[in-house]
KOLTITI-199890 format. One record per residue (C-alpha): residue in one letter; x negated, y negated, z. Coordinates in steps of 0.1 Angstrom, whole numbers, padded with zeros to 4 digits, always signed. Layout:
N
AXYZ
...
This chain:
454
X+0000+0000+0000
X-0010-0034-0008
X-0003-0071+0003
X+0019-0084-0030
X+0036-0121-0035
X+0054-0117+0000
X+0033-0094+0023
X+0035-0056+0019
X+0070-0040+0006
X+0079-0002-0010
X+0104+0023-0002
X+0100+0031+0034
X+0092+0066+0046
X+0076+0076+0009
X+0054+0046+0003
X+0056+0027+0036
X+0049+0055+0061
X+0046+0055+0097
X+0013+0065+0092
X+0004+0035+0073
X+0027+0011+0101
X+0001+0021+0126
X-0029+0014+0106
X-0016-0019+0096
X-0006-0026+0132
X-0044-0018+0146
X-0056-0037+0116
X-0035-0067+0125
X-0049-0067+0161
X-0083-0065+0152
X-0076-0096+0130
X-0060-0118+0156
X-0086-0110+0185
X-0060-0087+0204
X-0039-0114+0206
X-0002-0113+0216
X+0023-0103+0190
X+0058-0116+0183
X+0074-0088+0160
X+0110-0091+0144
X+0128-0071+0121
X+0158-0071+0099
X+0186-0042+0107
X+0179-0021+0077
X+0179+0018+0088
X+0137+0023+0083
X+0130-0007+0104
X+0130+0005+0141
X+0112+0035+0130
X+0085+0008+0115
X+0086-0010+0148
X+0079+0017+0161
X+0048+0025+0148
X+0033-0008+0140
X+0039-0015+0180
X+0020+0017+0188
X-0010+0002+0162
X-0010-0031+0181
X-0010-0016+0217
X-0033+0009+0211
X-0056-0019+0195
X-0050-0044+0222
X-0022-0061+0216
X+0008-0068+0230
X+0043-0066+0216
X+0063-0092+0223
X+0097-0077+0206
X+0119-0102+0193
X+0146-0074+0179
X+0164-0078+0151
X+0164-0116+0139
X+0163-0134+0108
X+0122-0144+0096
X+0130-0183+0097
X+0132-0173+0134
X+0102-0154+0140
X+0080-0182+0119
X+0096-0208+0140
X+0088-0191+0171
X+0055-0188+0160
X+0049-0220+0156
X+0063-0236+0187
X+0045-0205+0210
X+0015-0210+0191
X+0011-0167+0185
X+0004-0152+0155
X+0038-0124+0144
X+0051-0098+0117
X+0083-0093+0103
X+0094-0058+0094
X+0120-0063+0067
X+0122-0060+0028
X+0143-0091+0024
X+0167-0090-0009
X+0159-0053-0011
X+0183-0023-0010
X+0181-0009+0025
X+0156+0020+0014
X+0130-0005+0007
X+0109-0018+0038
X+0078-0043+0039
X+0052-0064+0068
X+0051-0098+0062
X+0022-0115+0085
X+0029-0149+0101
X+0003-0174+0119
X+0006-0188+0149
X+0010-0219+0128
X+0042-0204+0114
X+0032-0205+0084
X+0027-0168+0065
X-0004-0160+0063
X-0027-0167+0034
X-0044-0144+0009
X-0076-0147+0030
X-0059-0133+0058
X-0045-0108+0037
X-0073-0098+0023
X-0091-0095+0057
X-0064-0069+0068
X-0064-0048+0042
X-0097-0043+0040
X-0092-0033+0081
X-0067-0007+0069
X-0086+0006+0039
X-0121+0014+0065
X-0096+0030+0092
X-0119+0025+0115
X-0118+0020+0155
X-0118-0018+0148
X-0120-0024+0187
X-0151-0011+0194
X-0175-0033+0209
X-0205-0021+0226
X-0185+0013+0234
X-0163-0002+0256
X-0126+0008+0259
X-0104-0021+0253
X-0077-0027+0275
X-0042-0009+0257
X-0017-0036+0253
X+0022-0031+0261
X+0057-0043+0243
X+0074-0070+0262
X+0111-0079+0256
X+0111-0118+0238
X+0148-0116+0233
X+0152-0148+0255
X+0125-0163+0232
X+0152-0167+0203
X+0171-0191+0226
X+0139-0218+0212
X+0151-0211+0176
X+0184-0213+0185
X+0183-0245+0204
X+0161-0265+0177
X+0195-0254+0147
X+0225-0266+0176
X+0203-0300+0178
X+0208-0307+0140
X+0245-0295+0145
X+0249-0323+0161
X+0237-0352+0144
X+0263-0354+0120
X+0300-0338+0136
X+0319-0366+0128
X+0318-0365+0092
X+0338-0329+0099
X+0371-0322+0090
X+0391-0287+0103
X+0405-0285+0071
X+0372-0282+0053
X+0366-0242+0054
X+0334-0224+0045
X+0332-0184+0039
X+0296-0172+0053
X+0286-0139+0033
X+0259-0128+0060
X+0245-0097+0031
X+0252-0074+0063
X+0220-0081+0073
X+0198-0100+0098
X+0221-0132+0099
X+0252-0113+0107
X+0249-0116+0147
X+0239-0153+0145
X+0252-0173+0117
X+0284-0171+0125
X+0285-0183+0159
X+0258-0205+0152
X+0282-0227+0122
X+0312-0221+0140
X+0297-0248+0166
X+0303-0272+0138
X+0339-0290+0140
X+0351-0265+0105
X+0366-0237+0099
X+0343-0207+0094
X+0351-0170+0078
X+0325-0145+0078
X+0322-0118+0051
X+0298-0091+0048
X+0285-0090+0087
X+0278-0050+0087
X+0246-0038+0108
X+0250+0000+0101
X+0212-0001+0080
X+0223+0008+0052
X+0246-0021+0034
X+0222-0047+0032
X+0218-0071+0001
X+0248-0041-0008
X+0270-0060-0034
X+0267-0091-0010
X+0242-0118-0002
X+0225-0144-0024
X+0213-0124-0048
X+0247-0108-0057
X+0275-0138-0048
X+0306-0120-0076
X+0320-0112-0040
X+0316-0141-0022
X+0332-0163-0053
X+0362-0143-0057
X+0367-0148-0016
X+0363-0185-0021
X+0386-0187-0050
X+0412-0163-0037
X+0415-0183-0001
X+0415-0218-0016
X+0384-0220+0008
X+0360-0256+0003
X+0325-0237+0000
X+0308-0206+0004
X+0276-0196+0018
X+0252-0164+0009
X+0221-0157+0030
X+0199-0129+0021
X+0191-0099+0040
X+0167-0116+0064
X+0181-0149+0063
X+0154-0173+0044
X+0171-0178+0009
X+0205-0197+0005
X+0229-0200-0023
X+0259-0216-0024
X+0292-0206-0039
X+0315-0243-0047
X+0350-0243-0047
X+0360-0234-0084
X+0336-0202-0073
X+0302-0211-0093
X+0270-0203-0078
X+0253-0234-0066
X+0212-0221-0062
X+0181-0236-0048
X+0176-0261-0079
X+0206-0278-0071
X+0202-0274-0031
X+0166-0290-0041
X+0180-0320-0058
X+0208-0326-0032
X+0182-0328-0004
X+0162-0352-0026
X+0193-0376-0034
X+0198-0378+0005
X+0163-0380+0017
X+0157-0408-0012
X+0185-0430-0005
X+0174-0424+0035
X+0137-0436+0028
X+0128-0403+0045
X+0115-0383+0015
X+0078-0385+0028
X+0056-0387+0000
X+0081-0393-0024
X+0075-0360-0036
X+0091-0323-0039
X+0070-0292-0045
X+0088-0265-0071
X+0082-0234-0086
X+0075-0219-0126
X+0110-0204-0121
X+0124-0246-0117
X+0151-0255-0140
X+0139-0283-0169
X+0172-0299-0155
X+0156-0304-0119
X+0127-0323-0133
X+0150-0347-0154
X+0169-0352-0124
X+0138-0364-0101
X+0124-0385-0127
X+0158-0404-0127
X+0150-0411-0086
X+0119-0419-0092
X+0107-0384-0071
X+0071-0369-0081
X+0072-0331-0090
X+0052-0305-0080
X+0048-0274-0095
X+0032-0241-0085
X+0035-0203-0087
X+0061-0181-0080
X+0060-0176-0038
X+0076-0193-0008
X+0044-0187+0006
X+0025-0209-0022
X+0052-0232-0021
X+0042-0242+0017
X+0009-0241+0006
X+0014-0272-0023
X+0035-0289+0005
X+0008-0288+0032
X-0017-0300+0002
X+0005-0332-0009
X+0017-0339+0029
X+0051-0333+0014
X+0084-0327+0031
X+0101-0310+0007
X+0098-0281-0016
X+0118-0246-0026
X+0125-0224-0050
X+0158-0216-0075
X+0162-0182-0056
X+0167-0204-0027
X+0137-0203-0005
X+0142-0243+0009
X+0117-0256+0031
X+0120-0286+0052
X+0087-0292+0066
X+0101-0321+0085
X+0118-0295+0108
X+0107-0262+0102
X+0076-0246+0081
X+0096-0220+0063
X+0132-0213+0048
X+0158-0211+0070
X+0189-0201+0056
X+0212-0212+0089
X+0194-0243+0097
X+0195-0254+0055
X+0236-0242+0060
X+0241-0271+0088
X+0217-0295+0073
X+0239-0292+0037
X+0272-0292+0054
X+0262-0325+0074
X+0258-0339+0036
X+0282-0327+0019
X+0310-0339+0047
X+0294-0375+0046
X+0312-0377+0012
X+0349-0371-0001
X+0338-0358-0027
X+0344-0317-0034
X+0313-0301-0036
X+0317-0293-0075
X+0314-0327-0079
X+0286-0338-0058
X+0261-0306-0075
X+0275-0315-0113
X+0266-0350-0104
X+0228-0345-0090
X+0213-0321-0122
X+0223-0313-0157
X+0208-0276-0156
X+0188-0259-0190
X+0208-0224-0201
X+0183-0198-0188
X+0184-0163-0184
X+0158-0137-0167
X+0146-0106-0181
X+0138-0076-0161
X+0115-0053-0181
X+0111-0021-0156
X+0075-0011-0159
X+0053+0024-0153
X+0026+0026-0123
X+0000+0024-0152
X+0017-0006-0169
X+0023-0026-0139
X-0014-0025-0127
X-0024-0033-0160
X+0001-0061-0163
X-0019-0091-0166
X-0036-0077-0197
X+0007-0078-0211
X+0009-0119-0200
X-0022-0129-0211
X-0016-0114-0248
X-0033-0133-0274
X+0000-0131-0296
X+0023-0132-0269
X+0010-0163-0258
X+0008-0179-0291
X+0042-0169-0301
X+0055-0191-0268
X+0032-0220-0278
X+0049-0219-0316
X+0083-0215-0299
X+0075-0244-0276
X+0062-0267-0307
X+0092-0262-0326
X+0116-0271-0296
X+0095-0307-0286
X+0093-0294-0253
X+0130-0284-0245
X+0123-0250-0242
X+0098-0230-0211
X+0093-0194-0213
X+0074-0177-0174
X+0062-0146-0182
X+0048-0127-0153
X+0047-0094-0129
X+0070-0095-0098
X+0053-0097-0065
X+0074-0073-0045
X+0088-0047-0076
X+0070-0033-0103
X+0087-0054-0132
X+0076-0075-0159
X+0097-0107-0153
X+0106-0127-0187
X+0128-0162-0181
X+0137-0180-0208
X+0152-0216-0207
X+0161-0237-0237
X+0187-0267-0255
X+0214-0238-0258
X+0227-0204-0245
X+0222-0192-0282
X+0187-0202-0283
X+0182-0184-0251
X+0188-0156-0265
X+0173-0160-0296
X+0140-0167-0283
X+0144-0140-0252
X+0152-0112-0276
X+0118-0124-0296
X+0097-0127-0267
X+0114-0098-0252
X+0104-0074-0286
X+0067-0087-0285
X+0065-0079-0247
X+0075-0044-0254
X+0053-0039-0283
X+0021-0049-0259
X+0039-0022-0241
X+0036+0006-0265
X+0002-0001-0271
X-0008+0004-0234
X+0012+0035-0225
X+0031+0048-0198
C-alpha cells in the first residue's frame, strides 16, 4: 500500500490489512517521536477493525491513543490544531463501504505533506523496531477515551450559529442527506440549533450504506426529496463529512464552484476576503474564473488535492480556496473542509437575502458544459499512467483542440489519486462540443492504451 492524492485507501481486509494497520501505526509513532495520537474514524464496517490494529501499532511503539470514535475528519483536523497533536483518520471518504484508507494529520491540522508521507512509508517498507535506541525498551503507550475532546469542535460550529440567527425564518426548510456516514450523529443536531426547519435523510450507521446511493457524490436522492416536499435547499455531506454540495430548490446540484463563488461575493462585499485572492483546482469551471475576474478576485490554481489546495493557501496567505467536488476551506476559521461548519456558514448567507437560492447561485457564475470521463485502468496501466498523460499526440491533439476554440475550451487529463482510473474532463462553449471533443480525446487515450497492454 501506498500514500496516494489523499493518504493511503484500497479495499480493506484484501489490500488494507490488519497486518499492514499495525505497521503503519508503529511507523506513525516513530515519525512523531511517540507522541500522543488523536485517531477518528468514519462508521464504515472495516474501520474499528483498523482501529484496532493501528492502536496496537501506536501503543506498542510508544504512543498513545487518544480515541476520538467515530467523527467526521474536519473534526479530527480541527482538534489537532487547537491541542496541538499530530492524528489519523481511518475512513475511505466518498468510497463504497468496502474500501478503507489512513489519512495523516499534523498537529498543525493540516494533513500531512508528501515529506511526511514519504518519511512513513519508508518506516513501513524497513519493518523494522523503529523504537530502538540504545537497546532500551520504550515505555508501551495506552488508548485514552477523547470523546469529550469533540465538545472543542463542536463548540467553535455553535459560535458561528450564532452570528447570524436573525436573518432565519421557520419556514425556510433544508433536507440534510448525512450519506449514512460520519455526519449522521452530529449534523443534525448540530443545524437544528439554527432558527429552520431541518429533515435528515440518509443517517444509517450500520457500516455498510455509506456514500450508498446518498451523499455528495450521488445527490438523484436528495433532489427528488427537495422537490417532492417543496423543501428551500438541500444539503449532501460525504461519507466523512469534508465535501459539501448543495441541492437548490428546483432540485439542481449546486457544487463547490458555485459554493466558491458565493463565499467570494460575500467575503468581497465584507472587505474580509484576505488577500483578495481564492486558490482553485484543474477540475475549476472556466465559469468560476470569469466570475472572479468580474470582482476583481485573483485566482489560483493548483492540482487536484484538498491537501495541495491548503498548501497554495498557506503560500499566498489566502483565506479561501476549494474544489468543485466540494472540499471548501476557510482558513479564516478552520484549516480544512468542514462540511457542517460550511452548511451554517452558507445558510447564514443565503437567509441575509430574499432571494431563493436558484437565484442567488445563477446569479454568482455562468458555468462551461463539462463532463468527466472515467477510463477504468489495469494494475499495469495505472502504474504506467503518466507515460498515457504525457503522450506526445495526446498532448498535441489538446493544444490543436484548444487553438481552434480561442481558449474556451480546457481538457485535465490525469490518474485518480485514490482509484486506479484514468480521469478525462472536458469543458467547452457547448454540451455538443463536449462531447465531440471528449469522444476524440477519449479514442486517443485508449489507443495509448492498446499500445501499453493490460
Amino acid at each position: 500500500m501506498q500514500f496516494g492524492t489523499d493518504g493511503i485507501r484500497g479495499r480493506a481486509n484484501t489490500e488494507l490489512t490488519c497486518e499492514f494497520a499495525l505497521k503503519f501505526g508503529r511507523a506513525v509513532a516513530a515519525n512523531f517521536n511517540q507522541s500522543p495520537i488523536l485517531v477518528g474514524r468514519d462508521n464504515r464496517i472495516s474501520s474499528d477493525m483498523l482501529f484496532s490494529a493501528v492502536a496496537a501499532g501506536l501503543c506498542s511503539n510508544g504512543s498513545t491513543v487518544i480515541d476520538l470514535g467515530v467523527v467526521p475528519t474536519p473534526a479530527v483536523a480541527y482538534l489537532a490544531s487547537q491541542l496541538s497533536l499530530p492524528a489519523i483518520v481511518i475512513s475511505a471518504s466518498h468510497n463504497p463501504f468496502y474500501d478503507n484508507g489512513f489519512k495523516v494529520i499534523g498537529a498543525d491540522g493540516i494533513k500531512a505533506d508528501q515529506r511526511v508521507e514519504q518519511r512513513i512509508q519508508e518506516l513501513i517498507d524497513d519493518e523494522v523496531s523503529y523504537s530502538e535506541d540504545n537497546d532500551s525498551q520504550i515505555e508501551v503507550g495506552k488508548i485514552e477515551d477523547g470523546i469529550d475532546q469533540i465538545s472543542i469542535w463542536e463548540f467553535m460550529l455553535y459560535t458561528r450559529i450564532g452570528t447570524s440567527t436573525d436573518t432565519y425564518s421557520k419556514d425556510f426548510t433544508v433536507i440534510v442527506d448525512c450519506a449514512n456516514g460520519a455526519t449522521s450523529g452530529f449534523a443534525p443536531k448540530i443545524l437544528e440549533k439554527l432558527p429552520i426547519k431541518v429533515v435528515p435523510i440518509f443517517t444509517e450507521q450500520n457500516g455498510y450504506s455509506i456514500n450508498a446511493g446518498c451523499g455528495a457524490t450521488d445527490t438523484k436522492a436528495l433532489a427528488k426529496a427537495v422537490i417532492e416536499t417543496k423543501s428551500d435547499l438541500g444539503i449532501a455531506f460525504d461519507g466523512d463529512g469534508d465535501r459539501i454540495v448543495l441541492v437548490d430548490e428546483n432540485g439542481v446540484t449546486i457544487d463547490g464552484d458555485h459554493i466558491l463563488a458565493l463565499y467570494a461575493n460575500a467575503l468581497t462585499e465584507s472587505d474580509s476576503l484576505k488577500n483578495n485572492g481564492v486558490v482553485v483546482t484543474s477540475m475549476t469551471n472556466l465559469g468560476f474564473n470569469l466570475a472572479m475576474a468580474d470582482m476583481g478576485v485573483e485566482v489560483k490554481r493548483c492540482d487536484v488535492g484538498d491537501r495541495n489546495v491548503v498548501e497554495t493557501m498557506v503560500l499566498n496567505d489566502y483565506i479561501l480556496g476549494g474544489e468543485q467536488s466540494g472540499h471548501i476551506i476557510r482558513k479564516d476559521i478552520t484549516c480544512t473542509g468542514d462540511g457542517i461548519l460550511n452548511a451554517i456558514l452558507i445558510l447564514n448567507i443565503l437567509r441575509a437575502s430574499n432571494e431563493k437560492p436558484s437565484e442567488i447561485f445563477t446569479q454568482l457564475m455562468q458555468t462551461f458544459p463539462q463532463k468527466l470521463l472515467n477510463i477504468r485502468l489495469t494494475d499495469n496501466q495505472y502504474l504506467k499512467a503518466h507515460e498515457i498523460v504525457t503522450d506526445g499526440d495526446l498532448n498535441k491533439l489538446v493544444d490543436s483542440i484548444t487553438e481552434t476554440e480561442a481558449g474556451a475550451f480546457r481538457a485535465v487529463i490525469r490518474p485518480s489519486g485514490t482509484e486506479k482510473l484514468l480521469r478525462i474532463m472536458v469543458e467547452a462553449k457547448s454540451d455538443e462540443l463536449v462531447e465531440t471533443y471528449l469522444a476524440k480525446i477519449g479514442d486517443k487515450v485508449a489507443s495509448i492504451m492498446e499500445n501499453i497492454g493490460n
